[in-house]
C-alpha positions in Angstrom: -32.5 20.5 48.0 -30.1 23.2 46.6 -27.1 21.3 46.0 -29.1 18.3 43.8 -26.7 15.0 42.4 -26.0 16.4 38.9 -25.6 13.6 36.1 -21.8 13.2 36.3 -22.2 12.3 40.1 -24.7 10.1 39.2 -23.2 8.0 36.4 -19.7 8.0 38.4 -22.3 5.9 41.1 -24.1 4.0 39.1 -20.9 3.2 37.0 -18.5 2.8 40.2 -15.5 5.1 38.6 -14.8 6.8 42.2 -12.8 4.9 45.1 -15.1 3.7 48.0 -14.9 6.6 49.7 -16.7 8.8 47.5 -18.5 5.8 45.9 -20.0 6.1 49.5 -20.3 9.8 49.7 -22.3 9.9 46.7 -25.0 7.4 48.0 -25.4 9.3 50.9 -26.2 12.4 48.6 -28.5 10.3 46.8 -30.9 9.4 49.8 -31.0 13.4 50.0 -32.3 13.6 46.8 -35.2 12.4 45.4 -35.5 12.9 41.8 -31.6 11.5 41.7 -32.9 8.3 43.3 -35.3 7.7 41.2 -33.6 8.2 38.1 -30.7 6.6 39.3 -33.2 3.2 40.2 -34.3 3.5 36.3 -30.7 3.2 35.3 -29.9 0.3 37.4 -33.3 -1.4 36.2 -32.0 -0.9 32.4 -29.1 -2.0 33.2 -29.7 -5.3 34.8 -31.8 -5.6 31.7 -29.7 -5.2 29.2 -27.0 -7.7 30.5 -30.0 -10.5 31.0 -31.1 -9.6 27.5 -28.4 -11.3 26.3 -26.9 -13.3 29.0 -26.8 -16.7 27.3 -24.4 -15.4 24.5 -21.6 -14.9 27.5 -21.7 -18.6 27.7 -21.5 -19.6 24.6 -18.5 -20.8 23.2 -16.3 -18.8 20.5 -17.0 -19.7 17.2 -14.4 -21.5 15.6 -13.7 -19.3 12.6 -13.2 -16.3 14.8 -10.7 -18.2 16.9 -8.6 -19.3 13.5 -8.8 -15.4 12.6 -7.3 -14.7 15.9 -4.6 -17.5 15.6 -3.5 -16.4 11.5 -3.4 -12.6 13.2 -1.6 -13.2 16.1 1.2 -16.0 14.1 1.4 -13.2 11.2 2.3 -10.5 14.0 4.7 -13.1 15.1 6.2 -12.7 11.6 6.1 -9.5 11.6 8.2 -8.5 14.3 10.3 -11.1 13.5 10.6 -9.8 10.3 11.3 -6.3 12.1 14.0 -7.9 13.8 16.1 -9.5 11.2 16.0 -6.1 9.6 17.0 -4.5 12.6 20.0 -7.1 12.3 20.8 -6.0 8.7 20.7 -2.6 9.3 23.5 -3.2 12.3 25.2 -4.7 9.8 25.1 -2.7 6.9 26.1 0.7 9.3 29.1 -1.3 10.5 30.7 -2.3 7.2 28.7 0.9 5.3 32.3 2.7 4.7 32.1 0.7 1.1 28.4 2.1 0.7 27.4 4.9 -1.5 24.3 6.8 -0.9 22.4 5.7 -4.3 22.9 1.9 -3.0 21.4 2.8 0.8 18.4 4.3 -0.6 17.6 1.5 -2.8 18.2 -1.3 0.1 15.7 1.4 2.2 13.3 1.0 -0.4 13.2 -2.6 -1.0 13.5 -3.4 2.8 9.9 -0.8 2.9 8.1 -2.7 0.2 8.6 -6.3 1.8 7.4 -5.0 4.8 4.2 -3.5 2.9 3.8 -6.5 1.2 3.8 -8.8 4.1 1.1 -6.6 5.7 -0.7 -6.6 2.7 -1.1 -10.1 2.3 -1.5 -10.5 5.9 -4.8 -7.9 5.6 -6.0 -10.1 3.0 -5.8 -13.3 5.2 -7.5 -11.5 8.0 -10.1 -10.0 5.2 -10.9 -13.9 4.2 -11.2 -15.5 7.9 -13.2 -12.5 9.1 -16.1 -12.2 6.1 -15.9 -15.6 4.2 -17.7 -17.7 7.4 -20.9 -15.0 7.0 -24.4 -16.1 6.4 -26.1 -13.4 5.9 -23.8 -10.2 4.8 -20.8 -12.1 3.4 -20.6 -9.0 1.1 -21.5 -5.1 0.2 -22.9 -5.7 -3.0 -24.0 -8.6 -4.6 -22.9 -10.3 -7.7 -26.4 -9.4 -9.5 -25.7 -5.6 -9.4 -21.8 -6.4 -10.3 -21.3 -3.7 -13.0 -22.0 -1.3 -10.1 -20.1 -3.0 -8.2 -16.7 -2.7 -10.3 -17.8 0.9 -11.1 -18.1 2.0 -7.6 -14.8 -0.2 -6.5 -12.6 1.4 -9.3 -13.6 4.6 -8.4 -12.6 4.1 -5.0 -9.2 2.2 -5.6 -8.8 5.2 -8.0 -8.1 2.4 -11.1 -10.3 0.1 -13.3 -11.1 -3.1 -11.9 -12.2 -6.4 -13.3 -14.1 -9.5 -12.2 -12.0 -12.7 -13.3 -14.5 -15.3 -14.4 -14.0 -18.9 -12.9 -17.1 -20.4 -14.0 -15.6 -22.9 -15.8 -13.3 -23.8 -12.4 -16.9 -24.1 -10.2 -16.3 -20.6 -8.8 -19.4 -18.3 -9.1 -19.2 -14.4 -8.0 -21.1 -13.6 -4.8 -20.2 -9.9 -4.7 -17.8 -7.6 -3.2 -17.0 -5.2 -0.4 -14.8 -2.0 0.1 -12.2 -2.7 2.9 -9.8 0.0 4.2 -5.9 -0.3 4.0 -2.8 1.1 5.2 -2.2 3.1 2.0 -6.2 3.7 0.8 -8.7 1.9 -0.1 -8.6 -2.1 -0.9 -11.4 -4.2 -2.5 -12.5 -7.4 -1.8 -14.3 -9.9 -4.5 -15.9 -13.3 -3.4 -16.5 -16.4 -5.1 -18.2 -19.7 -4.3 -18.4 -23.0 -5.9 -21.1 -25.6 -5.7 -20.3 -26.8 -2.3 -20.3 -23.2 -0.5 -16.5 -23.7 -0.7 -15.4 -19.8 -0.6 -12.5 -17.8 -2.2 -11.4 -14.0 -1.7 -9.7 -11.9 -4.0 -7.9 -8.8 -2.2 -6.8 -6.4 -4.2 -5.2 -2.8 -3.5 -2.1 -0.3 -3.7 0.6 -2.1 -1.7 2.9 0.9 -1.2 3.3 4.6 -3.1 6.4 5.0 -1.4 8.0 2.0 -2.4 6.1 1.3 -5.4 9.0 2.2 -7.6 11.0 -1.0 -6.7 11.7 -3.3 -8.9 8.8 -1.6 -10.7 9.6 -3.9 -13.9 9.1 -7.3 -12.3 6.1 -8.8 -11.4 6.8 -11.1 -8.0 4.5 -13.9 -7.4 4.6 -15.7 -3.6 2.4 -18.3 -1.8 1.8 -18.7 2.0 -0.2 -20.5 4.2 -0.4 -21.2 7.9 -2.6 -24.3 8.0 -5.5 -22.4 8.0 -5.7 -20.3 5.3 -3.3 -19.9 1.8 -2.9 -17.0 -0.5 -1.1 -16.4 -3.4 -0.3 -13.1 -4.1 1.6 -11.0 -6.1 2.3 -7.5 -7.0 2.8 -5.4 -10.3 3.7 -1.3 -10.4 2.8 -1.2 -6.8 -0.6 -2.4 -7.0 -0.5 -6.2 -5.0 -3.4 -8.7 -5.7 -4.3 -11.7 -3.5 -6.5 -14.6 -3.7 -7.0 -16.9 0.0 -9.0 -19.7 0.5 -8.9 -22.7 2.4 -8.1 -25.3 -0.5 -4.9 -27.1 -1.8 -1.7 -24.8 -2.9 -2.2 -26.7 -6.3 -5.7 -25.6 -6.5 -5.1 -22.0 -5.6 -1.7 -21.7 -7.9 -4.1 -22.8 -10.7 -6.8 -20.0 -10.0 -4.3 -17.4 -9.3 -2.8 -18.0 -13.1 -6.3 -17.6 -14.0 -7.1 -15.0 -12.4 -3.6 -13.3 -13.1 -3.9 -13.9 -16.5 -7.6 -11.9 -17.0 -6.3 -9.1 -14.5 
């Protein structure tokens, strides 16, 4: 031939990108040639294979703990943008009475309205952090608990401040390890622990916001929430936000939280 199929032509065929015209065109130019039918047989072969290689997971239903991940994102999301609305609402209101404003006083309602917003992400990150890595088997974290000095070295290092590992043995809680997690403002970190029962607890930790670190910079602000699913009690100090999530009791987590606040 000496105009052969060249290997866009061929994967637009095999892949069906063009509209049945030249889907039909190009089949015709393929009976012309060959060495294009042949290769283009080989795809089709691998191809079929690959979707029967692992057919039976298409069938299978979704696990559970991905499906509560999904629901705690998508009814966080919900908050969010709620939570963009109302302060859509206040900003309306604060430019039509802002004659009485001065300018110092809008830049500090700009900065606190920015670090709620952060914060709600940031313990919404560390809800999604729990549901998606505390249901693993196998690779629930980065680094295990036996090399933890490494462990804290290497996360401090990357959260660019010195880290430590609360201890909760005396609470049932044992370290498994950690991981290195990425966030809207750098990097976060993520401890696990596990009691007796393989009951699990995460403990999210991370810079919140430089922007809007500054606020309120002298008070320490502790909150809980929970959406059935999964609770966290979090707080934040000099910009830096800790939060521990499990799926246990408010009570229960309040308790480890002091704890855990208290050797932070």
């Amino acid at each position: 031939m000496t105009n052969p199929m060249n290997q866009d032509e061929m994967h637009a065929l095999v892949d069906k990108l063009q509209p049945e015209a030249q889907q039909q065109a190009l089949a015709a130019l393929a009976l012309q040639d060959p060495q294009a039918a042949e290769t283009l047989a080989s795809w089709l072969k691998q191809r079929a294979g690959l979707r029967e290689l692992h057919r039976n997971v298409l069938h299978e239903p979704v696990p559970a703990s991905l499906l509560q991940a999904a629901g705690r994102v998508c009814a966080l999301q919900q908050d969010l943008n709620k939570g963009w609305h109302q302060a859509g609402i206040a900003a309306g209101v604060i430019l039509a009475f802002g004659v009485g404003w001065t300018a110092h006083g809008q830049l500090v309602a700009h900065r606190a309205s920015s670090a709620v917003l952060a914060e709600h992400e940031f313990v919404r990150q560390a809800g999604f952090a729990y549901a998606v890595y505390m249901p693993e088997k196998r690779h629930p974290v980065e680094v295990t608990a036996a090399e933890q000095d490494h462990l804290v070295q290497w996360l401090s290092k990357r959260l660019g401040r010195p880290l430590k590992v609360p201890k909760l043995s005396a609470q049932g809680y044992e370290l498994v390890g950690g991981r290195l997690l990425p966030g809207d403002t750098g990097a976060r970190a993520q401890f696990m622990f596990q009691d007796v029962q393989g009951q699990r607890i995460t403990l999210y930790l991370g810079i919140v916001d430089k922007k809007s670190g500054k606020v309120e910079a002298d008070e320490t602000r502790f909150r809980y929430e929970s959406d059935g699913l999964v609770s966290s009690f979090y707080w934040f100090d000099q910009g830096f936000g800790c939060a521990l999530s499990g799926q246990i009791d408010r009570e229960k987590l309040i308790a480890l939280a002091t704890l855990v606040y208290q050797q932070l």
